[in-house]
Every structure is written in structure tokens, then in C-alpha cells.
C-alpha positions as CSV (number, residue, x, y, z in Angstrom):
1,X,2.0,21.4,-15.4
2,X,1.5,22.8,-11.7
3,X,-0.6,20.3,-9.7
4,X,-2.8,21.8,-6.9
5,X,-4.8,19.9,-4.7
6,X,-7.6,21.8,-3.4
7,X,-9.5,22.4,0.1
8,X,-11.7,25.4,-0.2
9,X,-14.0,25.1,3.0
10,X,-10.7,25.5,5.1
11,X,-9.7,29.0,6.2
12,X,-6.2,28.2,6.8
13,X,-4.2,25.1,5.9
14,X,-1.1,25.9,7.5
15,X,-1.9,22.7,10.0
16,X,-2.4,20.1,7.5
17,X,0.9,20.9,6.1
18,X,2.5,19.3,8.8
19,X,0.0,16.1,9.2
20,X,1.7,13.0,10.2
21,X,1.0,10.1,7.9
22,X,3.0,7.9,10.5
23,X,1.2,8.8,13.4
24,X,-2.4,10.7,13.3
25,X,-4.5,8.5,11.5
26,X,-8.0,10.1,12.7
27,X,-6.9,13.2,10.8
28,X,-7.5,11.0,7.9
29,X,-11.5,10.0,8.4
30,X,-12.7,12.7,7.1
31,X,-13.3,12.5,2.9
32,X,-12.0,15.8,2.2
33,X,-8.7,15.1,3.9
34,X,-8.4,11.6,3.4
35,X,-8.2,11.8,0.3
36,X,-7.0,15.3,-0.4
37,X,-4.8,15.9,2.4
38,X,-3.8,12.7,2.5
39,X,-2.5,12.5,-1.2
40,X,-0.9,15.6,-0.7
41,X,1.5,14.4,2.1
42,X,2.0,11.4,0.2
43,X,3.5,12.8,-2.8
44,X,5.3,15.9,-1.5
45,X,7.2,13.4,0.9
46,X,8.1,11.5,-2.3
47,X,9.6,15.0,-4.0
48,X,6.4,15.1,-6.5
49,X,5.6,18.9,-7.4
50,X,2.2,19.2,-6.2
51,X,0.9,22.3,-3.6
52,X,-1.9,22.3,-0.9
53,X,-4.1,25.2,-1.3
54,X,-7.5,26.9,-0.2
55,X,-7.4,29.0,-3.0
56,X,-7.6,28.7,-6.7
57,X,-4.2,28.6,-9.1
58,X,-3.8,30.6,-12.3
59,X,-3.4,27.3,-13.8
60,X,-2.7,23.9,-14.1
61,X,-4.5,20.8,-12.6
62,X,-6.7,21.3,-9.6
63,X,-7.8,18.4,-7.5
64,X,-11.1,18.3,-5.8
65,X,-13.2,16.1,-3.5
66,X,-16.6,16.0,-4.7
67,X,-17.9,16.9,-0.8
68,X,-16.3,20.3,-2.2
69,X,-17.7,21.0,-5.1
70,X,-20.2,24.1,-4.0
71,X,-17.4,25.7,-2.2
72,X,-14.9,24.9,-5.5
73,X,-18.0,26.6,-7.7
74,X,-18.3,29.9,-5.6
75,X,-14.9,30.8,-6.6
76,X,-15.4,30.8,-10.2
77,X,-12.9,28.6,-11.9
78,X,-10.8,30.0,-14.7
79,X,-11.3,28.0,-18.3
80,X,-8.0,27.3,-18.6
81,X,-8.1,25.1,-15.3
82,X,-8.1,21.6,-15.1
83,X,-10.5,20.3,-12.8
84,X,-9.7,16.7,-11.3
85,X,-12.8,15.5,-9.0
86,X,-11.9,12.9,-6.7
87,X,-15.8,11.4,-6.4
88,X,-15.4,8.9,-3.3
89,X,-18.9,7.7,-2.3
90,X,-20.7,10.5,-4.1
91,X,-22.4,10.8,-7.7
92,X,-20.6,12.9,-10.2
93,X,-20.6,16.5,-9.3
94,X,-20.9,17.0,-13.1
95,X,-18.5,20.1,-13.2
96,X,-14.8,18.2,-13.4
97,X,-13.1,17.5,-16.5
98,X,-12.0,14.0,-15.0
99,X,-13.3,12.3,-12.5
100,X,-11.1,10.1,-10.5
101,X,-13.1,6.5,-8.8
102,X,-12.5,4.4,-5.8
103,X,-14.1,1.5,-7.3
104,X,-13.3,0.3,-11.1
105,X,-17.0,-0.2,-12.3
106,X,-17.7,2.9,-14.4
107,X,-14.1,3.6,-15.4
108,X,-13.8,4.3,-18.9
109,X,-9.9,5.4,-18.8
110,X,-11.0,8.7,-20.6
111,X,-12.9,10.8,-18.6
112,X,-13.0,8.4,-15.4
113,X,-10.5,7.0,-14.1
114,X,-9.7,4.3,-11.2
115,X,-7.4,5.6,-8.3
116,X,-7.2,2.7,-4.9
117,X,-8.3,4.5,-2.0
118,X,-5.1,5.0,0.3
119,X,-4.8,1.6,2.7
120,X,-5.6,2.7,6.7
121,X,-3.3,4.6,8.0
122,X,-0.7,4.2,10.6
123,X,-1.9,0.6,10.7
124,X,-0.9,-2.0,13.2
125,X,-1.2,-5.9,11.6
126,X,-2.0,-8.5,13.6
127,X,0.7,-10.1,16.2
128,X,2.3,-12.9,14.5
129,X,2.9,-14.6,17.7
130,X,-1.3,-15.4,17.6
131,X,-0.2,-18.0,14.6
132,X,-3.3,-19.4,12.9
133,X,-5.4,-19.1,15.7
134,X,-9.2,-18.5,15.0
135,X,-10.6,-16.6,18.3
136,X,-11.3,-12.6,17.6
137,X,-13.5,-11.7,14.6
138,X,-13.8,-7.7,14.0
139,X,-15.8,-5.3,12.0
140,X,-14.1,-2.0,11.5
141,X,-16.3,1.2,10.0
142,X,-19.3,2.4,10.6
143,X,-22.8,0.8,12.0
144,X,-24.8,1.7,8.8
145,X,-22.5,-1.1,6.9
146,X,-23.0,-3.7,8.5
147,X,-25.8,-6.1,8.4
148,X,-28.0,-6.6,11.2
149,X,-27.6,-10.3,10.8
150,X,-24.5,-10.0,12.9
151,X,-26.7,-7.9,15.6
152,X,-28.8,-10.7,16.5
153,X,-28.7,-12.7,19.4
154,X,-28.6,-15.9,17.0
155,X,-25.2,-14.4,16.3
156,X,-24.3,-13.7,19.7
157,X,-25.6,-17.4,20.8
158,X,-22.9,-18.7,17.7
159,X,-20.5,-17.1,19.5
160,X,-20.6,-17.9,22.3
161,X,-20.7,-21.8,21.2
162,X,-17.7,-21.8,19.2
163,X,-15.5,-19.5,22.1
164,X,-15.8,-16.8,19.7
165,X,-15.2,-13.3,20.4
166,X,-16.7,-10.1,18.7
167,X,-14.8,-6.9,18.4
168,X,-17.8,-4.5,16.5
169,X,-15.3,-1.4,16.5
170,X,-17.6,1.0,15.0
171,X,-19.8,4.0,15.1
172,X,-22.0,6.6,13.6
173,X,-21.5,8.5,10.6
174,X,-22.1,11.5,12.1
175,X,-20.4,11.2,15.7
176,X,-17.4,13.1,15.9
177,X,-16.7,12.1,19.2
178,X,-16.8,8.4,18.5
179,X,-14.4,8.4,15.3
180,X,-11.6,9.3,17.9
181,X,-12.5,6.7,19.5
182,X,-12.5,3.6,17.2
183,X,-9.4,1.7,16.8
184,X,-10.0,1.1,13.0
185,X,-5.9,1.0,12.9
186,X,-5.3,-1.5,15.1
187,X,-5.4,-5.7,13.9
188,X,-2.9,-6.3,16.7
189,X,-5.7,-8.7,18.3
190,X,-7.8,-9.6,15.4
191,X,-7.9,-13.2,13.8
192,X,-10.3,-12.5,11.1
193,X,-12.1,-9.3,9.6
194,X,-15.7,-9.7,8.5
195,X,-17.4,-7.2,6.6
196,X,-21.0,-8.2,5.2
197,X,-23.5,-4.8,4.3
198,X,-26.8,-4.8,4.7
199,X,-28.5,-6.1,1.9
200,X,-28.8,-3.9,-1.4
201,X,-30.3,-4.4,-5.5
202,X,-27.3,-2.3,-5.8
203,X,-23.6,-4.0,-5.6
204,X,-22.6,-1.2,-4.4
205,X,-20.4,0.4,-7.0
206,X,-19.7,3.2,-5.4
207,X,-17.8,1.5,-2.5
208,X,-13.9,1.0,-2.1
209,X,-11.9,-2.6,-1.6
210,X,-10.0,-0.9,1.5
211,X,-11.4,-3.5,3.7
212,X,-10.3,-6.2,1.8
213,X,-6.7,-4.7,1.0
214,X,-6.5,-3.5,4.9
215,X,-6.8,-6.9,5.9
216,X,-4.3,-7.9,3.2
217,X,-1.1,-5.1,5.0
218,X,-2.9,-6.7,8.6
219,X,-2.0,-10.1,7.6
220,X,-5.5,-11.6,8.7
221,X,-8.4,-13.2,6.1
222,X,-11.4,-11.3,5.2
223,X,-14.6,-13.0,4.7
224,X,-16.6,-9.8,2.7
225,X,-20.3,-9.5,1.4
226,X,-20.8,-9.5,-2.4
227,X,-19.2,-6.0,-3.6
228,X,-18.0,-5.6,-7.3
229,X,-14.9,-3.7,-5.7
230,X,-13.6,-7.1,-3.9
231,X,-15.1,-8.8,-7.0
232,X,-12.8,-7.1,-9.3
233,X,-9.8,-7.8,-7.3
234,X,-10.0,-11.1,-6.4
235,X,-7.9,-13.3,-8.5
236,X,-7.9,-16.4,-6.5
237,X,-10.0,-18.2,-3.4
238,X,-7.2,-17.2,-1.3
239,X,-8.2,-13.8,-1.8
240,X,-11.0,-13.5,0.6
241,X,-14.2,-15.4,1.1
242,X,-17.5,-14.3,-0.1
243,X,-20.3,-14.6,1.7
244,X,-24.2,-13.1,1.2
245,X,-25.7,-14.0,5.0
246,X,-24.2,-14.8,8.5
247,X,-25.4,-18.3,7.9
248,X,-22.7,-18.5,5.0
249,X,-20.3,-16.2,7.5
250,X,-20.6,-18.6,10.0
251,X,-19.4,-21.7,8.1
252,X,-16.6,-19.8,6.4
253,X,-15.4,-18.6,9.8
254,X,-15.4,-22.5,11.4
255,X,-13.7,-23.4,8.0
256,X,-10.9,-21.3,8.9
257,X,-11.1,-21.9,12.3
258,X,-10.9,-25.6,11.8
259,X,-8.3,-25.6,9.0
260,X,-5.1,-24.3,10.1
261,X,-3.4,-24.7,6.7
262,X,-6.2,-22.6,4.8
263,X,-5.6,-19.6,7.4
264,X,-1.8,-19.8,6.6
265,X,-2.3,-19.8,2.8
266,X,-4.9,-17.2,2.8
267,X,-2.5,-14.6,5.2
268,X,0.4,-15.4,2.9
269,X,-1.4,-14.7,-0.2
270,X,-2.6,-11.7,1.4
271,X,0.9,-10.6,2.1
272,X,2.1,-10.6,-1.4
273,X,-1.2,-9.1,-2.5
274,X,-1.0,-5.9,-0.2
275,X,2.2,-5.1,-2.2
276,X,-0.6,-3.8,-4.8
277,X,-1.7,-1.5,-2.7
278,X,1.0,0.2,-0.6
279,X,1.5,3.4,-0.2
280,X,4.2,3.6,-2.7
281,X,2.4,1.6,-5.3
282,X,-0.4,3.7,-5.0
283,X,1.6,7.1,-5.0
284,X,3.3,5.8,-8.3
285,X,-0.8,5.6,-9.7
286,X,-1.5,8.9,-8.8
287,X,1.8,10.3,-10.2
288,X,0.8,8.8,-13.5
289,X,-2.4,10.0,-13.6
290,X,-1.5,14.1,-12.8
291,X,1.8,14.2,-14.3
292,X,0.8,11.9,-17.4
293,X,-2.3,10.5,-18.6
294,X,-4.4,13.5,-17.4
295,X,-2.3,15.9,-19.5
296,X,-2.2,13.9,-22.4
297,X,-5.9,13.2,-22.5
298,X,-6.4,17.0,-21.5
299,X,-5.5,18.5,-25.0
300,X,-8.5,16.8,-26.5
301,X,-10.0,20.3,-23.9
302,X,-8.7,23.1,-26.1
303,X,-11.2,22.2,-29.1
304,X,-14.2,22.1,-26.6
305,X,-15.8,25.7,-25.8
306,X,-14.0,26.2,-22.6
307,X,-15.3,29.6,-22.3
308,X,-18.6,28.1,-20.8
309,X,-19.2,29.6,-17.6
310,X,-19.0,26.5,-15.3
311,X,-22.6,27.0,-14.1
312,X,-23.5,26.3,-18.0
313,X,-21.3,23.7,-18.3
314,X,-23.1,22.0,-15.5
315,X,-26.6,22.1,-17.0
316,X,-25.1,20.7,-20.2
317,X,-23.5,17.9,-18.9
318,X,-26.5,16.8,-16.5
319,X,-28.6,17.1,-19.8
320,X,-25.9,15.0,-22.2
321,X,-24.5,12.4,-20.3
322,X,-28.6,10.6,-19.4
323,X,-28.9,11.0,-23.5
324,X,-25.3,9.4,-24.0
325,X,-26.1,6.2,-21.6
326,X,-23.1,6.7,-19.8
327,X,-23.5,6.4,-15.6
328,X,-21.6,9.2,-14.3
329,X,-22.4,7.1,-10.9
């Protein structure tokens, strides 16, 4: 079965075609390409049968980002398509046939399924010459996710007291100019990652694990906010430490700080962990998934009316899923 993956906004995609995985990594911020273009590369390099396209197929699976999905309705789908959204942060679109998830909350291994959200790319871990030593603590993403606990001079003033120094290399959401400016590849210098959101009724189920798995390839701990993402992960303290407020981030990062032998453990239990999530482990996932499950669970399609216009089978599934109980989140 032919295996498309789709960007319809772009006019021409002769460029991406010859992305770098090794090298560019702020092609890769982006959702769209991130996540599209991204898997793309990744499994063409590895000899999988999959295309890159702006335009529809005649048939097969296509493969969608979510941010897409006005541009993928204006040009009609056929029926006989499969359609594969890749949701990211975003509520269902309520037009795909699966839906693919970066975090494993909602996944009910028929119609949604979990798929690791690729590791940063091009990343540099941490010089191993810095050994256990506790001095650099970085955030890496952007300023909406982090709590403004850790923008307080109380923060600052902990800091400074415990020779403690802060690398917040972030940005907006919407600056273009300062996401080619962030290093969020680079660990080289960083002792310990800390990533604590501002708090939230939600646990965020929307949200990824990459911060938790980056710091696993950069071979540093990560003490993380309460996320059911790193929740469903964790197997072990070693894992990462959880923390709700920077009063509970403070003492976790003097823990490490003052306990050499936890550091060690907790980069060496990282390292075996990121295996998990490497590129080739998470290439063999999606493989599964297009080449595999998706068709199998696909034929169960032919007995449903896939005649529908799409706009019709949009109203019908915003209408049946709320009456089904079933968060399409």
C-alpha cells in the first residue's frame, strides 16, 4: 500500500527533499515539518517506500499534520484514501481515519494510536569531561512552558547562593527570528535540565515526553513538572524527578548536586533508556504502524459508507464521538 506523507500549504517541496537530518535541526521546529518532513527523511533514508508530496495520491495512506487539515480538506479527498492525522498538540481534526498521538493517554490501539515524537535533532550531549558536576541548569522550549516560579528573583537569589547558573534558552511561540536563535540542540554545557509548566487542572495530555527522553540521548537528569507523558514512562526514580514547585525543584537540584553517586546512576539509566527512543527505534514504530497495523485495522473501512463526502463525515463524527464518551482530545 503506497504511503504518502502530505504537506499541502507548500507550493513546492523540491527543498525538503534534500533536508539534512544530521545537520539543520531548526528546519525541524516547525509542526508540519517536524513531524512530516521529518518522518519522511527518516524512513526513505532507511529504504521504507513512502513519498513526500503537496498533492493528493490516487490511493493508499496519506499522512497529515493536523495544522493541515483545512488545506488537506480543500482538495477533496478521494474515499478510497486513507487518511492518517498526525494530531501533535492539537484536538482531533475529526476528518482522519486514524489518528496518530504524541502522548499515550487517549490511545485506544484502534483508531488512535501512540507514535514518540522524534528526539531533538542533530543533538549535542553533554561533555563527559564535566563528570558529575552540578553547576548549569537549563530550560529548553518556549517561555509559555515554563513556570514563572523560576522567573522570580527568589529563584535568582537561590542561585546565586548555591553558585548556580541558569541557561533559560527559550523564546516565543510566535518569533521566527528567535527559534534560529535558541540552541535547543546543544547540552554540551548543561548539568541538569529542568522543565516545570505553569500550573494547569489539566495534566496536560496533549504534551510529548521529548524533554524527558532528550535529556536521556544528552546524558544529563531531568527534574520535570507532573505530566502524564513522563508519568507513563517512568519505570524507576532514576528516571527523572518530579517535582510540582521550585521549592520542590530546588531541593531536588541540591540532592543531585550534593550526591555525586545519584547523578551517576541517574545519567546511566538514562543512557540505556534513550535506546527506546532513538531514531531507529522509533522509525521501526512508524514502519509498523503504515506498513502493518494501519492496514490491517483499515479493512474494517470498506463496510463503513465511504462515499460520505468528507465535509459530512466531519459533522457526523463531531456529533457521535461526545455521545460515545470517547475524548478525541
Amino acid at each position: 500500500m503506497n504511503v504518502t506523507f502530505l504537506l499541502p500549504n507548500e507550493k513546492d517541496i523540491t527543498p525538503f527533499l534534500d533536508y539534512d537530518l544530521r545537520q539543520h535541526w531548526h528546519l525541524f521546529v516547525e509542526a508540519p515539518h517536524c513531524w512530516i518532513t521529518q518522518t519522511y527523511l527518516h524512513l526513505v533514508s532507511r529504504n521504507y517506500p513512502v513519498q513526500l508530496s503537496n498533492r493528493l495520491p490516487e490511493s493508499g495512506i496519506v499522512v497529515f499534520h493536523a495544522k493541515d487539515k483545512k488545506a488537506l480538506f480543500a482538495l477533496n479527498p478521494s474515499p478510497s484514501l486513507i487518511l492518517v492525522c498526525v494530531r501533535g498538540d492539537l484536538n482531533s481534526p475529526m476528518i482522519a481515519d486514524f489518528e496518530l498521538l504524541q502522548n499515550p493517554t487517549y490511545v485506544d490501539d484502534q483508531h488512535n494510536f501512540f507514535i514518540p515524537l522524534w528526539s531533538q535533532a542533530c543533538l549535542i550531549p553533554r561533555t563527559p569531561s564535566r563528570e558529575n558536576t552540578v553547576s548549569t541548569l537549563s530550560f529548553k522550549g518556549f517561555n509559555k512552558n515554563l513556570s514563572s516560579e523560576f522567573q522570580q528573583p527568589e529563584w535568582e537569589q537561590f542561585l546565586q547562593k548555591n553558585q548556580l547558573s541558569w541557561h533559560k534558552d527559550s523564546t516565543t511561540s510566535d518569533d521566527e527570528s528567535g527559534k534560529t536563535q535558541v540552541m535547543w540542540n546543544d547540552y554540551q554545557n548543561v548539568d541538569v535540565m529542568l522543565a516545570v509548566r505553569p500550573k494547569c487542572k489539566l495534566n496536560f495530555s496533549h504534551k510529548p515526553a521529548t524533554k524527558l527522553y532528550n535529556a536521556w540521548h544528552a546524558g544529563i537528569p531531568a527534574i520535570l513538572g507532573k505530566e502524564s507523558a513522563y508519568q507513563a514512562l517512568k519505570q524507576s526514580d532514576l528516571d527523572y524527578i518530579e517535582v510540582s514547585s521550585a521549592e520542590e525543584a530546588k531541593a531536588a537540584i541540591l540532592k543531585l548536586k550534593n550526591e555525586p553517586a545519584l547523578y551517576q546512576a541517574m545519567v546511566e539509566n538514562g543512557h540505556k533508556r534513550a535506546i527506546e527512543f532513538s531514531d531507529d527505534a522509533i522509525s521501526e514504530q512508524w514502519a509498523k504502524l503504515l506498513f502493518n497495523t494501519i492496514p490491517e485495522k483499515s479493512q474494517h473501512l470498506r463496510h463503513r459508507k465511504r462515499w460520505l463526502p468528507l465535509v459530512w463525515r466531519h459533522r457526523i463524527n463531531k456529533c457521535i464521538y461526545p455521545l460515545l464518551g470517547r475524548s478525541r482530545r
